[in-house]
Kinemage of the C-alpha trace (Angstrom):
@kinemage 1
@onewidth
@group {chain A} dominant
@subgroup {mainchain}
@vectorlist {calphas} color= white
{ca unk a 1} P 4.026 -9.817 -14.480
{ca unk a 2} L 5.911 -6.796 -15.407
{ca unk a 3} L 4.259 -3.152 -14.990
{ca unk a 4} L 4.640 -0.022 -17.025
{ca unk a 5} L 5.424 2.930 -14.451
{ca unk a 6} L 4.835 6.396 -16.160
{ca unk a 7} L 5.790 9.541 -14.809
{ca unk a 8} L 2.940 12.187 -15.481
{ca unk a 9} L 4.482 15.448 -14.082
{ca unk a 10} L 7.702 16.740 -12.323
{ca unk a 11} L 8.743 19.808 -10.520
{ca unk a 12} L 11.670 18.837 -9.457
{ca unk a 13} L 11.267 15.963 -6.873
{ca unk a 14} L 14.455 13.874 -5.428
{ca unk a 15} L 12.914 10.661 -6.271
{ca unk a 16} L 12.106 11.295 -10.073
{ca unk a 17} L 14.826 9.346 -11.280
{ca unk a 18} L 14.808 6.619 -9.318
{ca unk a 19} L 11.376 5.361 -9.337
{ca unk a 20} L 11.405 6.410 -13.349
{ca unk a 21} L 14.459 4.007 -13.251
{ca unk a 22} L 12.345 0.672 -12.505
{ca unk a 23} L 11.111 -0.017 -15.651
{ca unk a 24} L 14.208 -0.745 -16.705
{ca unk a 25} L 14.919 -2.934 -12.937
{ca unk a 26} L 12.322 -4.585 -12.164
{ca unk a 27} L 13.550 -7.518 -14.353
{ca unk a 28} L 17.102 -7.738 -12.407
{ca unk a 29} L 15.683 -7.079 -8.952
{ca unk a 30} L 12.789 -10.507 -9.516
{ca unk a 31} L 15.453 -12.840 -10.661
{ca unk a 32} L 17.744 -11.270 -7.565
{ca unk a 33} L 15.245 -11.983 -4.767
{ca unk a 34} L 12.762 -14.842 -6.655
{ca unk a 35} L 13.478 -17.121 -4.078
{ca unk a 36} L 11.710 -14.559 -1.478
{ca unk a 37} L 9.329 -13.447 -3.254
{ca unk a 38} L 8.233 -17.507 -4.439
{ca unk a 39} L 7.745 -17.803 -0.230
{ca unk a 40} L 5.528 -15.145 0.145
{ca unk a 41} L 3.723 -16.406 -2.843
{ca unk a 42} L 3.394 -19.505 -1.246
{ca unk a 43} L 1.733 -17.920 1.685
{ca unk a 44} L -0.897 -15.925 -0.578
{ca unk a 45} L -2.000 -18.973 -2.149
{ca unk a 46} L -2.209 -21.095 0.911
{ca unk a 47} L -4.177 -18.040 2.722
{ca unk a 48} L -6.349 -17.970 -0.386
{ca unk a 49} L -7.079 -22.040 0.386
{ca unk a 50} L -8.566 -20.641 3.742
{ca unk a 51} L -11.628 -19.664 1.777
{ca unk a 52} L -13.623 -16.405 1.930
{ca unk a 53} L -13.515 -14.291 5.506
{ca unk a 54} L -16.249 -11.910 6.936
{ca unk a 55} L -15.346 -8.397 5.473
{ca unk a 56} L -15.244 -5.907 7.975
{ca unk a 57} L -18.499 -4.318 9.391
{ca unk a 58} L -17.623 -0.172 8.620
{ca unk a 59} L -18.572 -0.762 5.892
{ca unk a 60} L -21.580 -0.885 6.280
{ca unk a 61} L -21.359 2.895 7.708
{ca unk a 62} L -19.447 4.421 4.347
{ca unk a 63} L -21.948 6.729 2.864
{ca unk a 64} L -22.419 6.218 -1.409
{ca unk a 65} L -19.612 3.438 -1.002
{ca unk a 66} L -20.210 2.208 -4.925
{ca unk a 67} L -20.127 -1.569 -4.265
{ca unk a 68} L -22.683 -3.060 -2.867
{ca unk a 69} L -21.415 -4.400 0.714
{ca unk a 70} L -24.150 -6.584 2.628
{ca unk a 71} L -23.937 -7.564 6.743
{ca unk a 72} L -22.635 -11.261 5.527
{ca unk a 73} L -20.034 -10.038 2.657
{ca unk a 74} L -16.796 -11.999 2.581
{ca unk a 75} L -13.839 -12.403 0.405
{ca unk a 76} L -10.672 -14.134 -0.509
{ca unk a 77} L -7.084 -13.247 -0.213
{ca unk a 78} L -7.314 -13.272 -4.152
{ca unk a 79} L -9.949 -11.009 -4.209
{ca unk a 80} L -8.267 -8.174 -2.334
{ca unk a 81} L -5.198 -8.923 -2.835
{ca unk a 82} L -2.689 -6.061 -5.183
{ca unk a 83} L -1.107 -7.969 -8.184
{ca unk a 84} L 2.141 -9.770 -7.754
{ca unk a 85} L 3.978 -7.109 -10.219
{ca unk a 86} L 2.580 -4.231 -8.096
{ca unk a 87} L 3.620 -6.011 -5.050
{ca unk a 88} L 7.377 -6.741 -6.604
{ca unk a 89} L 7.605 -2.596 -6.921
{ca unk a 90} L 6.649 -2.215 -3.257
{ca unk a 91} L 9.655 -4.484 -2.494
{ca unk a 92} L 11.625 -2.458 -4.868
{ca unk a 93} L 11.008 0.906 -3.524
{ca unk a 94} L 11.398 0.131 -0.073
{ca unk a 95} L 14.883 -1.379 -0.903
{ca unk a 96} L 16.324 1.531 -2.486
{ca unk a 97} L 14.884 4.003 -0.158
{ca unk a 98} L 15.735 2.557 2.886
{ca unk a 99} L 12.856 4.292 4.778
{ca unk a 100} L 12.588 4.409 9.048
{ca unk a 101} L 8.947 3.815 8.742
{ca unk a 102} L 6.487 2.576 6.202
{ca unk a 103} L 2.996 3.295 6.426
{ca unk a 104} L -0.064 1.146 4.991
{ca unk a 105} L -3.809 1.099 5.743
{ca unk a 106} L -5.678 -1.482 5.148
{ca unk a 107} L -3.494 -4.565 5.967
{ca unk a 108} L -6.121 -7.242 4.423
{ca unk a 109} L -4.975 -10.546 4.826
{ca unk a 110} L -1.079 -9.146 4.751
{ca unk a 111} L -0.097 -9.242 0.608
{ca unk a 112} L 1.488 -5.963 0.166
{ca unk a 113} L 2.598 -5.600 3.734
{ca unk a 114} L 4.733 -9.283 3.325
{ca unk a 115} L 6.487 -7.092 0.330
{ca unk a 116} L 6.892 -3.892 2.210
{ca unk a 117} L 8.696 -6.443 4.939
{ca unk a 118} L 10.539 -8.387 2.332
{ca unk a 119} L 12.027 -4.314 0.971
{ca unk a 120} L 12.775 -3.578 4.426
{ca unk a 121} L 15.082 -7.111 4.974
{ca unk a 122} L 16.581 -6.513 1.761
{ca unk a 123} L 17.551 -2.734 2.774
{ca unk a 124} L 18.112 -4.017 6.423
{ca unk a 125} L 16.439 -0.733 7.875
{ca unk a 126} L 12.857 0.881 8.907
{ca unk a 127} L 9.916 -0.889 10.210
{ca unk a 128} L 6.344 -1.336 8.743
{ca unk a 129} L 3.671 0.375 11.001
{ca unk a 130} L -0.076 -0.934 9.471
{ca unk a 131} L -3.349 -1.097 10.374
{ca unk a 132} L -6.399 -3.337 9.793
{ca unk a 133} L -9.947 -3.004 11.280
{ca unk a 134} L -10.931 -6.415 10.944
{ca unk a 135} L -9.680 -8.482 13.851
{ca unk a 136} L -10.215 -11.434 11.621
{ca unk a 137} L -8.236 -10.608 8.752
{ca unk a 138} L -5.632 -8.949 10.810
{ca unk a 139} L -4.888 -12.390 12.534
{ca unk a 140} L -4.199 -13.748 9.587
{ca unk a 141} L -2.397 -10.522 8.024
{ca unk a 142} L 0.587 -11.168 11.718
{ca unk a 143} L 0.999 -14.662 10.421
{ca unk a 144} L 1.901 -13.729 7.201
{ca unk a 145} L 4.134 -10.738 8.174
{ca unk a 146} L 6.171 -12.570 10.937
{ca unk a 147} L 6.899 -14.907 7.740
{ca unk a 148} L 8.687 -12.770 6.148
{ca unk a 149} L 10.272 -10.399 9.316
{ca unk a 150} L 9.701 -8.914 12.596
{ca unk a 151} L 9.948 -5.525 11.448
{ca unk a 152} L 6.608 -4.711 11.722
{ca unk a 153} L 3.484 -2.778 14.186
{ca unk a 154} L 0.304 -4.335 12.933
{ca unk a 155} L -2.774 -2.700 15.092
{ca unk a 156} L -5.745 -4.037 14.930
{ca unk a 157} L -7.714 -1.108 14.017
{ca unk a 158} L -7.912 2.053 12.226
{ca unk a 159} L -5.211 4.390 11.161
{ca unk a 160} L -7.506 7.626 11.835
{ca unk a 161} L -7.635 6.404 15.723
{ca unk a 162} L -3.961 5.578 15.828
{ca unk a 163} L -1.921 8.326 14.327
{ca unk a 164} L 0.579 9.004 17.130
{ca unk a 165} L 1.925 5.162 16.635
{ca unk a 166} L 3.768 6.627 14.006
{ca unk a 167} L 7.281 7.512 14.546
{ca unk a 168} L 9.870 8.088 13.005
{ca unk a 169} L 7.734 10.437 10.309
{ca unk a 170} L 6.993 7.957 7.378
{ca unk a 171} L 8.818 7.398 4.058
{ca unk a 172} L 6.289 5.914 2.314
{ca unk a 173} L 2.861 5.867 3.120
{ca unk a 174} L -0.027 3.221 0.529
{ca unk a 175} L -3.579 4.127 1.668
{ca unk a 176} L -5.614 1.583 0.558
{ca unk a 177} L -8.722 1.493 3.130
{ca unk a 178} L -12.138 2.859 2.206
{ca unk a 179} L -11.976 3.769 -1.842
{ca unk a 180} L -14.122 6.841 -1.727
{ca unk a 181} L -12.809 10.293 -2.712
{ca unk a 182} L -14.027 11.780 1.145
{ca unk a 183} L -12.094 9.110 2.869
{ca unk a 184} L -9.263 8.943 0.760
{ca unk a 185} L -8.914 13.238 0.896
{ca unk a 186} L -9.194 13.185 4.541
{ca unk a 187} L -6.901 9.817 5.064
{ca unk a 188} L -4.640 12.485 2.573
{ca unk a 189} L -4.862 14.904 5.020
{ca unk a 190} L -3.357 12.772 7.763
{ca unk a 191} L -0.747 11.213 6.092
{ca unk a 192} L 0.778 14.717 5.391
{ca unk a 193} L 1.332 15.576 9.465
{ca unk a 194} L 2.688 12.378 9.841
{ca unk a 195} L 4.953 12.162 6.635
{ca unk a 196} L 8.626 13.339 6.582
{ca unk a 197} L 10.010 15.565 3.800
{ca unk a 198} L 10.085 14.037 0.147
{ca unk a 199} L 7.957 11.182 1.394
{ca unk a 200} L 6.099 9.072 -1.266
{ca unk a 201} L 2.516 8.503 -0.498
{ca unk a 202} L 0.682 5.766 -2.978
{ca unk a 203} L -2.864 5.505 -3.564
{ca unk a 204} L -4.367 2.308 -4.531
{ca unk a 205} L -7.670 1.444 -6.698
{ca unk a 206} L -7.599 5.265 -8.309
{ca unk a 207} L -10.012 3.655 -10.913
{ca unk a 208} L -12.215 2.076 -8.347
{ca unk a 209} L -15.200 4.442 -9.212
{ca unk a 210} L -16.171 7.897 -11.022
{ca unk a 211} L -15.605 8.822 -7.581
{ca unk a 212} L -12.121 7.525 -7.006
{ca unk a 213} L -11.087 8.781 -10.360
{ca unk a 214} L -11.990 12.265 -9.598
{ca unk a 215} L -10.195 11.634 -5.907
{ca unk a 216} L -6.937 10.804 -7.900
{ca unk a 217} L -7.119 13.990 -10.574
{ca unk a 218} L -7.780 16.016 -7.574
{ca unk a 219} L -4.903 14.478 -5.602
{ca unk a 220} L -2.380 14.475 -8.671
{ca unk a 221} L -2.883 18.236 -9.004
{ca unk a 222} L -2.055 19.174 -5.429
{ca unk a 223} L 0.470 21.430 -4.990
{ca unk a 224} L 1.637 19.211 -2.636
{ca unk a 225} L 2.696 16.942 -5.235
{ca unk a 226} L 6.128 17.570 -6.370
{ca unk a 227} L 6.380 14.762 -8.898
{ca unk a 228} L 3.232 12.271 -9.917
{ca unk a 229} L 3.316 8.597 -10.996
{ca unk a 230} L 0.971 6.136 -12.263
{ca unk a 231} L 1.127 2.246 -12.394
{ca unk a 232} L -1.620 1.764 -15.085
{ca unk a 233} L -4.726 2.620 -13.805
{ca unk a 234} L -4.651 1.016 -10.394
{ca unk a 235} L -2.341 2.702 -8.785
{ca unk a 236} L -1.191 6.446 -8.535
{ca unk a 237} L 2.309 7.994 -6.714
{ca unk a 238} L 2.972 11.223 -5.792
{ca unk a 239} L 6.142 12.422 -3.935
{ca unk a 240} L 5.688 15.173 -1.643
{ca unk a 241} L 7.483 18.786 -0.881
């Protein structure tokens, strides 16, 4: 369950140390807050019982998307769901950094955002603004969240159509909607206007495709980027200016 975070450049960023720092945590902060983090468990699995759910129909519409997606394509919770470990460091971060707002697109069925909620308890502060196209899996995605807190805006549609929800300027921002390099620059773009100083901004499935892994050498070299992170090869960090 444990994950190897690796810091692959620096200039400087505020946050360096910290996130650097969980390696060496992420032991202390499980056994600290198992019993939360055994509930939302709980909920995966039983949402995973539910069977396999109509993926959304944009899809459809994504130009070169490199998995095949047909009109009656469903899936799982465990099937689109970010590993438990990966899920722990959301918790984590959101703890320590006490952020106003935390941003995520997609939702899914509500795994990551149930950790981004449990952070936010633990650190008492910020709410959770995230967004999830698919009425059907967004239903499912409240029930989870309101589980775990109220500190949350879940919309039932896109972030690209909903940016002025956002307020305070977010913390921490996970984009992990449409995994192609075109959506993920222009999501990118987006999050910047709407992130405060020194945010953190995570991508998710950087090794999706030759595609995404070009989006994520692209995106680690911004100048943007102050200081870059990677969680294996699924996930890549970046703090910003």
């Amino acid at each position: 369950m444990e994950l190897s975070l690796k810091c692959i450049r620096t200039v400087g960023g505020k946050n360096h140390e910290l996130l650097t720092s969980y390696n060496d945590h992420q032991a202390g902060f499980y056994e600290d807050h198992k019993d939360l983090f055994s509930k939302i468990e709980k909920a995966i699995s039983d949402t995973n019982d539910m069977g396999k759910m109509p993926l959304w129909k944009g899809y459809g519409d994504v130009p070169n998307y490199p998995t095949r997606v047909g009109p009656n394509a469903k899936r799982t919770m465990g099937q689109v769901r970010t590993t438990r470990g990966t899920c722990q460091f959301y918790a984590w971060l959101a703890s320590k950094l006490k952020p106003q707002s935390v941003l995520e697109f997609g939702a899914a069925f509500g795994a990551s955002g149930m950790y981004w909620l449990a952070g936010l308890e633990i650190a008492k502060a910020g709410t959770l603004f995230s967004f999830e196209p698919n009425e059907i899996w967004c239903d499912v995605a409240r029930k989870n969240f309101e589980m775990v807190s109220d500190k949350f805006v879940l919309t039932a549609g896109t972030f690209e159509d909903n940016t002025g929800l956002i307020s305070p300027k977010a913390d921490i921002t996970l984009i992990d909607a449409i995994h192609t390099k075109d959506f993920v620059l222009s999501q990118f773009e987006l999050v910047k206007a709407v992130s405060a100083p020194g945010a953190i901004i995570l991508f998710d499935d950087i090794s999706f495709s030759n595609d995404m892994r070009a989006c994520w050498q692209e995106i680690k070299a911004s100048p943007d980027a102050v200081s870059v992170w990677q969680i294996s090869s699924r996930v890549g960090i970046i703090e910003l200016a």
